[in-house]
N, C-alpha and C positions, 0 to 999 in steps of 0.2 A: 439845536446845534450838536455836532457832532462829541461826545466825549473823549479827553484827548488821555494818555498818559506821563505822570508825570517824568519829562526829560531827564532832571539830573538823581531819580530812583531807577529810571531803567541802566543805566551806569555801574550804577551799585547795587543790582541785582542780579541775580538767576532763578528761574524758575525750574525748578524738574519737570520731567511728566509725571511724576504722582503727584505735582501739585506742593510741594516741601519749598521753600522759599531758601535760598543759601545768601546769605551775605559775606563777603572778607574779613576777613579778625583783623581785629585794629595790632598795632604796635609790631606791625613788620618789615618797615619800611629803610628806619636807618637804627643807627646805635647796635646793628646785631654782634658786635661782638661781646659785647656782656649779656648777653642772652643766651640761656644753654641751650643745648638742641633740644631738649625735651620742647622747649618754647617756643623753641622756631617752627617745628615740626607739625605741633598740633594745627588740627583743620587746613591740610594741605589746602583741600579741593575746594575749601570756604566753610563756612558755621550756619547754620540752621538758623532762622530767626523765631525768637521766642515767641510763644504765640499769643501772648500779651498786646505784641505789637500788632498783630497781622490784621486789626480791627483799620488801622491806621493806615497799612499797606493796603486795602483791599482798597480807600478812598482813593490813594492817590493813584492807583493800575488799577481802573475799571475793568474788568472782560477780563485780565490775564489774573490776576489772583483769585481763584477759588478757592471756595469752604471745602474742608474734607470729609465726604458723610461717611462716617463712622457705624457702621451695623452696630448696635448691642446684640449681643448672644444673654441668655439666661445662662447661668452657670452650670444646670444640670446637661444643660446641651454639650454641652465641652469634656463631659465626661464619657468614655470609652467604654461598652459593657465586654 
Protein backbone atom coordinates (compact mmCIF):
# COMPACT_ATOMS: atom_id res chain seq x y z
CA UNK A 1 0.00 0.00 0.00
CA UNK A 2 0.78 3.18 -1.00
CA UNK A 3 2.57 5.59 1.86
CA UNK A 4 0.35 8.32 2.43
CA UNK A 5 1.40 11.77 4.21
CA UNK A 6 0.28 12.89 7.11
CA UNK A 7 -2.84 15.62 6.28
CA UNK A 8 -3.08 17.83 9.15
CA UNK A 9 1.24 18.21 9.20
CA UNK A 10 1.22 19.10 5.63
CA UNK A 11 -1.08 22.35 6.90
CA UNK A 12 1.42 23.22 9.37
CA UNK A 13 4.31 22.87 7.26
CA UNK A 14 6.75 24.15 4.63
CA UNK A 15 9.53 22.53 3.29
CA UNK A 16 12.47 24.63 1.58
CA UNK A 17 14.44 23.35 -1.18
CA UNK A 18 17.50 22.93 1.12
CA UNK A 19 15.48 20.59 2.84
CA UNK A 20 15.04 23.21 6.38
CA UNK A 21 11.54 22.37 7.55
CA UNK A 22 9.74 26.10 8.74
CA UNK A 23 6.89 25.80 11.06
CA UNK A 24 4.54 29.07 12.39
CA UNK A 25 5.33 30.60 15.77
CA UNK A 26 2.79 30.11 18.06
CA UNK A 27 0.98 33.15 19.90
CA UNK A 28 0.18 35.29 16.92
CA UNK A 29 -2.95 35.07 16.42
CA UNK A 30 -5.00 37.31 18.92
CA UNK A 31 -4.15 39.44 22.08
CA UNK A 32 -1.59 41.36 19.76
CA UNK A 33 -1.97 44.47 21.41
CA UNK A 34 0.11 43.70 24.54
CA UNK A 35 2.71 42.26 22.50
CA UNK A 36 5.56 44.60 21.49
CA UNK A 37 6.75 44.48 18.02
CA UNK A 38 9.94 43.06 18.65
CA UNK A 39 7.33 39.99 19.32
CA UNK A 40 5.27 40.32 16.72
CA UNK A 41 7.83 40.50 14.25
CA UNK A 42 10.07 37.71 15.02
CA UNK A 43 10.00 34.63 12.32
CA UNK A 44 7.96 36.69 9.81
CA UNK A 45 8.33 34.02 7.25
CA UNK A 46 7.83 30.94 9.96
CA UNK A 47 10.51 29.22 12.61
CA UNK A 48 12.90 26.42 11.68
CA UNK A 49 11.86 23.17 13.52
CA UNK A 50 14.27 22.05 15.90
CA UNK A 51 15.95 19.12 14.87
CA UNK A 52 14.91 17.16 17.79
CA UNK A 53 11.71 16.88 16.20
CA UNK A 54 12.54 16.18 12.56
CA UNK A 55 13.06 12.27 13.59
CA UNK A 56 9.15 12.41 14.18
CA UNK A 57 8.59 14.68 11.01
CA UNK A 58 10.25 12.40 8.75
CA UNK A 59 7.65 9.43 10.10
CA UNK A 60 4.73 11.32 9.60
CA UNK A 61 6.03 13.10 5.53
CA UNK A 62 7.58 9.99 4.11
CA UNK A 63 9.45 11.13 0.68
CA UNK A 64 9.16 14.82 1.45
CA UNK A 65 11.35 15.22 4.64
CA UNK A 66 14.84 14.50 4.00
CA UNK A 67 18.07 14.08 6.08
CA UNK A 68 20.59 16.77 5.33
CA UNK A 69 24.19 15.05 4.56
CA UNK A 70 26.31 17.26 6.03
CA UNK A 71 30.24 16.79 4.39
CA UNK A 72 32.67 16.86 7.38
CA UNK A 73 35.85 18.96 6.22
CA UNK A 74 39.03 18.24 8.58
CA UNK A 75 39.99 21.32 9.99
CA UNK A 76 43.39 21.65 8.42
CA UNK A 77 41.36 21.81 5.08
CA UNK A 78 39.64 25.05 5.82
CA UNK A 79 42.72 26.80 6.30
CA UNK A 80 44.06 29.13 3.70
CA UNK A 81 48.02 29.01 2.87
Amino acid sequence: MKQKNHSGLKKRVKVKKSGTVMIDKSCKNHLLSNKSKRQKKSFLSGMPVHPTKMHALRRLMPGTVKRKIVAKTAPNELTTK
